[in-house]
C-alpha positions, 0 to 999 in steps of 0.5 A: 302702777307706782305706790309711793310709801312713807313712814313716820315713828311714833313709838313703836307705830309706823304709818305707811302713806301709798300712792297706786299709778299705772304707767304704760309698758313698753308695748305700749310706749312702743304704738306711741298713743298720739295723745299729748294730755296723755289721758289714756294714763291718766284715766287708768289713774283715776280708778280707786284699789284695794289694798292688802297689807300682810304683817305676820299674823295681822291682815289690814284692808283698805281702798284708795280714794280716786287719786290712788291715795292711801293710808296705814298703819302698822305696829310691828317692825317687821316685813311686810307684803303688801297686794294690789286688787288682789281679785282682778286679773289685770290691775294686781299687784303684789310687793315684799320688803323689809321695813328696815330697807324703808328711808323716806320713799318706797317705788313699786312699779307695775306695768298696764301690760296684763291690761293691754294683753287682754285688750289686744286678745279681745280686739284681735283675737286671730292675730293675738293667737298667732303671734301671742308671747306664749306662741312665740316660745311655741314656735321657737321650740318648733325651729321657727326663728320669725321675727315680724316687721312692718310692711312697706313700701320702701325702707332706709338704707340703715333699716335695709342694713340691719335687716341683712345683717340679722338675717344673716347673723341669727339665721332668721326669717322675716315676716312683713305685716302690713297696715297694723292696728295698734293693737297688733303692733303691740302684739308685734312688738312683744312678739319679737321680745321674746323671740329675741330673747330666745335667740340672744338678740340684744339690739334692734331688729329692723 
């Protein structure tokens, strides 16, 4: 999500103008969504968010219109916070800056990971519990070195290389899954995030 934020002076006023945007995580960039419109974004994009402006003692309410556009206006020049569907699990939000650090634009990004993770232990749930992020510090801390992989029947030699290489290099074991959904592929691919985060892995494992 992207809230695009100017300001403008009168006085002592500031006027905050926001703009709320869903973009996908990198899990889900990762399935690749064969979707040329992109309308899974772009339907995300249309849902209307309540916005919590905090400065000092002052609280502002207000919802967006269906494009995530909004409004305010604030009087002090002082920081400010500002939340994002404060009440929901996977559309939140929350951001902190100084006024003083705003020129004409402001970006805050937030992911459609929270989404995707609730949609994928839903459509997945043996699998979510047995490869979720958490299962794989879990596993770590066991002295399971796993990194998943994608079954099939035949691979390049690049792809034969680099598999030899980290197993060899990193002591690591390899499980093949095969005929993924895309859920479990995005279960899959974060998976091996943090494992190989863990393991102080930073380039492609297979």
């Amino acid at each position: 999500m992207t809230i695009l934020i100017f300001q403008q002076s009168l006085y002592s006023q500031k006027e905050i103008v926001g703009k709320v945007e869903f973009y996908k995580s990198k899990a889900t960039e990762f399935v690749l969504f064969r979707d040329k419109d992109d309308l899974y974004t772009k339907n995300l994009n249309k849902r209307k968010s309540k916005i919590k402006l905090f400065q000092r003692d002052s609280i502002k309410e207000i919802e967006t219109n269906s494009s995530g556009v909004f409004v305010l206006k604030t009087t002090l020049k002082d920081s400010i916070r500002i939340i994002v569907n404060e009440h929901s699990p996977v559309f939140n939000g929350q951001f902190e800056f100084d006024f003083n650090e705003i020129n004409d634009t402001l970006k805050l990004r937030i992911s459609d990971k929270k989404l995707a993770i609730k949609l994928d232990s839903q459509l997945e749930p043996e699998f979510y519990n047995k490869y979720s992020e958490n299962q794989a510090n879990v596993d770590f801390a066991n002295g399971k070195r796993i990194i998943l992989a994608v079954g099939i029947d035949w691979r390049t030699d690049e792809s034969t290389k680099i598999i030899k290489e980290i197993t060899e290099l990193y002591n690591v074991n390899y499980k093949y899954i095969f005929d993924p959904s895309q859920s479990e592929m995005r279960i899959l691919y974060r998976y091996n995030e943090v494992m190989k985060k863990l393991m102080g892995i930073n380039k492609n494992v297979w």
